[in-house]
Backbone as a printed PyTorch tensor [residue, N CA C, xyz], in Angstrom:
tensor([[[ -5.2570,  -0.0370,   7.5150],
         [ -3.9970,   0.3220,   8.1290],
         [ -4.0170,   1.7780,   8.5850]],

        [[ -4.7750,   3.0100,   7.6020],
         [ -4.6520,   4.1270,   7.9910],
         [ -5.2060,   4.2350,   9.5460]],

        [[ -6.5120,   3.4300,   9.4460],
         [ -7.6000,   3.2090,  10.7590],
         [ -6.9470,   2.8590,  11.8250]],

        [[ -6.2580,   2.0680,  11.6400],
         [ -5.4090,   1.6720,  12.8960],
         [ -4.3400,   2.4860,  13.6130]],

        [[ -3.2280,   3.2290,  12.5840],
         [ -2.6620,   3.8790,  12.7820],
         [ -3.1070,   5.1810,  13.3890]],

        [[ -3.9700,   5.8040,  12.8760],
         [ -4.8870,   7.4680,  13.2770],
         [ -5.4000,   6.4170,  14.7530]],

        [[ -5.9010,   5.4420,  15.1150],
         [ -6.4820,   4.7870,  16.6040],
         [ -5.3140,   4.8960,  17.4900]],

        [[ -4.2150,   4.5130,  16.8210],
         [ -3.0050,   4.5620,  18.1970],
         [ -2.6550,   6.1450,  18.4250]],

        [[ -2.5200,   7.0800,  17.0320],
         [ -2.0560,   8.4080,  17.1160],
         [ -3.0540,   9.0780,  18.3890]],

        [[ -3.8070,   9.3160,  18.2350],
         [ -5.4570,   9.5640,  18.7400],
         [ -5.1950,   9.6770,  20.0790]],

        [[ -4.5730,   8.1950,  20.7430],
         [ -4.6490,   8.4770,  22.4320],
         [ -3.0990,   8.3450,  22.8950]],

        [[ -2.4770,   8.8400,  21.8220],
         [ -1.1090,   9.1520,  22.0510],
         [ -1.1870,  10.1710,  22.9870]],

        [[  0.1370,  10.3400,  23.8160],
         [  0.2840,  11.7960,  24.8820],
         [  0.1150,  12.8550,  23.9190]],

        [[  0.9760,  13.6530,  22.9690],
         [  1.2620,  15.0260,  22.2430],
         [ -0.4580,  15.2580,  21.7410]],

        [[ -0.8530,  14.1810,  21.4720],
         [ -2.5370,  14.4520,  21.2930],
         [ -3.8310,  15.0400,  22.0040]],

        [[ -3.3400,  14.3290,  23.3100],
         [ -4.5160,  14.3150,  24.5280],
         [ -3.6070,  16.0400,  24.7740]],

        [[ -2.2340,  16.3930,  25.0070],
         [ -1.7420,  17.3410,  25.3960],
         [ -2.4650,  18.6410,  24.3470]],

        [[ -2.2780,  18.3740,  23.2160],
         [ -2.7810,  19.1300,  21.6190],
         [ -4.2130,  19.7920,  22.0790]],

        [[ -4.7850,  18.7850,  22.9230],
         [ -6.3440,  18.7850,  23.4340],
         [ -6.9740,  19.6370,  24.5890]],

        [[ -6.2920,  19.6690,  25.7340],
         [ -5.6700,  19.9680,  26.6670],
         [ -5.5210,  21.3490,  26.6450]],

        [[ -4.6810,  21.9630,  25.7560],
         [ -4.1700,  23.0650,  25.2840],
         [ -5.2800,  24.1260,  24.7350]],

        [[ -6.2510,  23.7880,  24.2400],
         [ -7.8830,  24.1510,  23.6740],
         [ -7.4600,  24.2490,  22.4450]],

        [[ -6.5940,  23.3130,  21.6260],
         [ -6.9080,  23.6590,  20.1060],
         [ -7.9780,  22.8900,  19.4050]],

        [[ -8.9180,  23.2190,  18.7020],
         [-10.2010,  22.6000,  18.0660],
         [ -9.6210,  21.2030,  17.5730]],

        [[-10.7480,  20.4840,  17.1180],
         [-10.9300,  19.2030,  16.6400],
         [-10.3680,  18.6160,  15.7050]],

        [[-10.7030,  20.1510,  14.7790],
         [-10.0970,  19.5220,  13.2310],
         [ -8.7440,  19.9000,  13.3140]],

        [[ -8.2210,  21.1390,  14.2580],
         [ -6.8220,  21.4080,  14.0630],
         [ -5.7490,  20.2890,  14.7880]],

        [[ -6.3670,  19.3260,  15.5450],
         [ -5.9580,  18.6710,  16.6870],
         [ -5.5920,  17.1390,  15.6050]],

        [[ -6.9060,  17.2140,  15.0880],
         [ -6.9170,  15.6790,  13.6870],
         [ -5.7880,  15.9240,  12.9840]],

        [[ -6.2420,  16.9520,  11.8980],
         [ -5.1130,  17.2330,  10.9150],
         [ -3.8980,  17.4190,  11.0580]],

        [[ -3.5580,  18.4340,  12.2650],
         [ -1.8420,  19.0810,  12.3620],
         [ -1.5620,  18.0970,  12.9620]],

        [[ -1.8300,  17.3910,  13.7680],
         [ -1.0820,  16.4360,  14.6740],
         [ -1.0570,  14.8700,  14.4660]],

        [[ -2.8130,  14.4710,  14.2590],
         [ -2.6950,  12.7720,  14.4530],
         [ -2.9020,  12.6080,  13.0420]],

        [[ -3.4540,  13.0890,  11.8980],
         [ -3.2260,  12.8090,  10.9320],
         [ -2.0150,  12.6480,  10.0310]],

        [[ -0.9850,  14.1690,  10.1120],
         [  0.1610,  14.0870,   9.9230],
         [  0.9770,  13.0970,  10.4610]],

        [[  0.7590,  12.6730,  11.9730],
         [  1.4680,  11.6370,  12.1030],
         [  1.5940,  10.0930,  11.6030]],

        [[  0.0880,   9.7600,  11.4690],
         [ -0.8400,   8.3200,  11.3910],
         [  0.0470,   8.1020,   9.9660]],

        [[  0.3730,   8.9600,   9.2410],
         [  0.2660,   9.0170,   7.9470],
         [  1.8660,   8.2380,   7.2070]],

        [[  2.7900,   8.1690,   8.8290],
         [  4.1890,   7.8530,   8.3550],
         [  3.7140,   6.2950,   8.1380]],

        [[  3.5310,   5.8100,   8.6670],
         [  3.5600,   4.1310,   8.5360],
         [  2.6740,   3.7600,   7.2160]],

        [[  1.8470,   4.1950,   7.0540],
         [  1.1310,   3.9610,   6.0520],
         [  1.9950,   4.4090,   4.8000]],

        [[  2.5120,   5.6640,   4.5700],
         [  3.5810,   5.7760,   3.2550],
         [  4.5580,   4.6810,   3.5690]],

        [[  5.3060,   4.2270,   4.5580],
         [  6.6150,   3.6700,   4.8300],
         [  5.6940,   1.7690,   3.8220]],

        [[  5.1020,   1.8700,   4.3020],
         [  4.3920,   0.4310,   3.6570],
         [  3.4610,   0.6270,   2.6380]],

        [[  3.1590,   1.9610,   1.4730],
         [  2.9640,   2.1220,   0.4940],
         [  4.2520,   1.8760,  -0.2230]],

        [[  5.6120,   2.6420,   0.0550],
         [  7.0070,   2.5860,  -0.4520],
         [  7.0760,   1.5020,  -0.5550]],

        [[  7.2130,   0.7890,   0.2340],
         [  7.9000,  -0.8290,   0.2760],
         [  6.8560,  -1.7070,  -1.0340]],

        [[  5.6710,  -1.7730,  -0.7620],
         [  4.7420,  -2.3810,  -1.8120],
         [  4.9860,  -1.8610,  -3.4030]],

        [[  5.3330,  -0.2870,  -3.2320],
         [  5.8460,  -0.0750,  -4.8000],
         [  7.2330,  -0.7870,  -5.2560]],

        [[  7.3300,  -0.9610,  -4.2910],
         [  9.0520,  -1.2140,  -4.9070],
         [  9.6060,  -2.8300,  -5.0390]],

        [[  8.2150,  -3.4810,  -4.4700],
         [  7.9130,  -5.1920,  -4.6950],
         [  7.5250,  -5.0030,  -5.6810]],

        [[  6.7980,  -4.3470,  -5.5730],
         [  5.6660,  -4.3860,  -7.6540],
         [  7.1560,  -4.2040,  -8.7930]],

        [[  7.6290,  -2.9700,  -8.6090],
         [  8.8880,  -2.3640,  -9.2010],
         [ 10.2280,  -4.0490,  -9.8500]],

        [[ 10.0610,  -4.4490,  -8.2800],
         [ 11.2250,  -5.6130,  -8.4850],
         [ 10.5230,  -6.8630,  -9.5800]],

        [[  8.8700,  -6.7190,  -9.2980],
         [  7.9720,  -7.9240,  -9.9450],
         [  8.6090,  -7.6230, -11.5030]],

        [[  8.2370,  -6.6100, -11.7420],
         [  8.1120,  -5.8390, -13.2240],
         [  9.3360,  -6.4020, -13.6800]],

        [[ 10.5590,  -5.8930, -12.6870],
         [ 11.7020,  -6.0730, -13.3280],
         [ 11.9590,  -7.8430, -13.9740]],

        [[ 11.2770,  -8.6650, -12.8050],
         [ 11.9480,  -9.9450, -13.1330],
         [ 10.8080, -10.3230, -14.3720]],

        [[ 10.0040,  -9.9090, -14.4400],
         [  8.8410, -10.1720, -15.8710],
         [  9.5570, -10.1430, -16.9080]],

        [[ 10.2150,  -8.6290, -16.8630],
         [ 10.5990,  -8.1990, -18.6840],
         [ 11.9780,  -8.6230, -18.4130]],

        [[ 12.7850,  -9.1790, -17.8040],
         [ 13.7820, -10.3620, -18.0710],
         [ 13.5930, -11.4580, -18.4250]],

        [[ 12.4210, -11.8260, -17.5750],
         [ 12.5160, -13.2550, -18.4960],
         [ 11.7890, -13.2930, -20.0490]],

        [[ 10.7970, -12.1810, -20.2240],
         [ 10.2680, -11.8270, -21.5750],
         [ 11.4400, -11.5410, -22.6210]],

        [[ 12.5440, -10.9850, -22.3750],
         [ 13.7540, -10.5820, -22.8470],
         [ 13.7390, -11.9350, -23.0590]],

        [[ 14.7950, -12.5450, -22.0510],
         [ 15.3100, -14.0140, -22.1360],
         [ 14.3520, -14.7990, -23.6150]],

        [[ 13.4440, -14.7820, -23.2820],
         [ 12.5760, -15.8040, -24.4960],
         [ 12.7500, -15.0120, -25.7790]],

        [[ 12.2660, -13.2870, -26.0690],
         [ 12.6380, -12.8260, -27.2160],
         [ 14.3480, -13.2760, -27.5970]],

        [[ 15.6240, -13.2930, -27.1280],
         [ 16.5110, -13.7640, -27.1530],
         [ 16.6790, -15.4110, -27.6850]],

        [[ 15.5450, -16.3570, -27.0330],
         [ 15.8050, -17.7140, -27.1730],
         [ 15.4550, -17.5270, -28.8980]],

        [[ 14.0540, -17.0210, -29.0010],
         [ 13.2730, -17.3280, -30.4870],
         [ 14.4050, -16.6370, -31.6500]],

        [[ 14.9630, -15.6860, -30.9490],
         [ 15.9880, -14.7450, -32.4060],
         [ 16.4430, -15.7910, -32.4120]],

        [[ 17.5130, -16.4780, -31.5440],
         [ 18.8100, -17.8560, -31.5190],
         [ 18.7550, -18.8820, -32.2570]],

        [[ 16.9720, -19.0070, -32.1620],
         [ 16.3100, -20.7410, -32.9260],
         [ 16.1330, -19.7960, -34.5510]],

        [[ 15.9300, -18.6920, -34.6460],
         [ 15.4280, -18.1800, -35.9140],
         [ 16.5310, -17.9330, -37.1360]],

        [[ 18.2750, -17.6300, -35.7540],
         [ 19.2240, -17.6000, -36.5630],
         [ 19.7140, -18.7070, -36.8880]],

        [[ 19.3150, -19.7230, -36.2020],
         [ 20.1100, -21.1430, -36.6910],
         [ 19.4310, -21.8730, -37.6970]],

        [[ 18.1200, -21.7020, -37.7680],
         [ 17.5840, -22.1720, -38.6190],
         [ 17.5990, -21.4950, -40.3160]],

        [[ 18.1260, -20.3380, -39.8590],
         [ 18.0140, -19.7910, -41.5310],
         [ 20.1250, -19.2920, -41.6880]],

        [[ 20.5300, -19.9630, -40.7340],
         [ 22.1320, -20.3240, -40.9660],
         [ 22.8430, -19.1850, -40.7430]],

        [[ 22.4680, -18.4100, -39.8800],
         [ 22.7510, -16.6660, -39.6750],
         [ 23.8430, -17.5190, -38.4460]],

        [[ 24.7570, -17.5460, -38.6920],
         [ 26.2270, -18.2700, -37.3520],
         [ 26.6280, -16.9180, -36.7310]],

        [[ 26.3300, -15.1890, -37.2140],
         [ 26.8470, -14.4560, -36.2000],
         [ 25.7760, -14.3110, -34.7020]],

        [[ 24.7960, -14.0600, -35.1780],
         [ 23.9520, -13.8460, -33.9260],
         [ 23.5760, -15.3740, -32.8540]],

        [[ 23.9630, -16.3320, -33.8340],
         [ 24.0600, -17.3870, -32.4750],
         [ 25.3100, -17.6190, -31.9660]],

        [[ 26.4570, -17.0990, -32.7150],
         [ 27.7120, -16.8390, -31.8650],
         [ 28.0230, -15.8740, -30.6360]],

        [[ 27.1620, -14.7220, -31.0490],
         [ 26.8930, -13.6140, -29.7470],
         [ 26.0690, -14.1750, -28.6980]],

        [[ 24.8230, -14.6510, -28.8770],
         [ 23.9300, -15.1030, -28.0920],
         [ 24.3340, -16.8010, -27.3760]],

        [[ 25.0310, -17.3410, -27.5830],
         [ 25.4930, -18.7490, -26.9660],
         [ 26.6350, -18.1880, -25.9600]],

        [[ 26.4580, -17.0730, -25.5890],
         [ 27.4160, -16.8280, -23.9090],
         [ 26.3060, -17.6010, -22.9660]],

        [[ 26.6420, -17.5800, -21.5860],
         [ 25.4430, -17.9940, -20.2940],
         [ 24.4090, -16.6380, -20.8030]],

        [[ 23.0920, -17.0650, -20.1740],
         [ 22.1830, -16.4380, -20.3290],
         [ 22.4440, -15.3050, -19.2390]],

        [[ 21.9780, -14.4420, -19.2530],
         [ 22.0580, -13.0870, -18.1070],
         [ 21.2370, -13.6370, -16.5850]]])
């Protein structure tokens, strides 16, 4: 994705102009098409963290949910009636 992005920056106008102008190679890469190439690639690093982020979240809910089920079966079985009175609302 970076590759692609720095390929379109590259023969962008402000580039060929950057060029044009006589500023060197590396100052022309770095200040201009690199800095630029570089938005799309964070904008779709962000987004991928924050799928992972949402993954995580729905994991340790439902890991919750089951630690919750086993306390429920553990209080009924040894006759504990407060914690399966709290825990018999709808599940979250």
């Amino acid at each position: 994705m970076t590759r692609a992005s720095m390929l379109a920056v590259l023969s962008s106008d402000f580039v060929r102009t950057a060029r044009a102008s006589g500023l060197s190679p590396g100052t022309v890469i770095v200040t201009y098409a690199f800095r630029n190439a570089m938005l799309p690639v964070i904008t779709t690093l962000s987004m991928v963290f924050s799928f992972l982020l949402g993954a995580n979240v729905l994991v340790e809910k439902s890991v919750r949910l089951a630690r919750h089920r086993l306390y429920a079966v553990e209080a009924l079985i040894s006759s504990d009636f407060a914690p399966v009175q709290g825990l018999s609302s709808p599940w979250p």
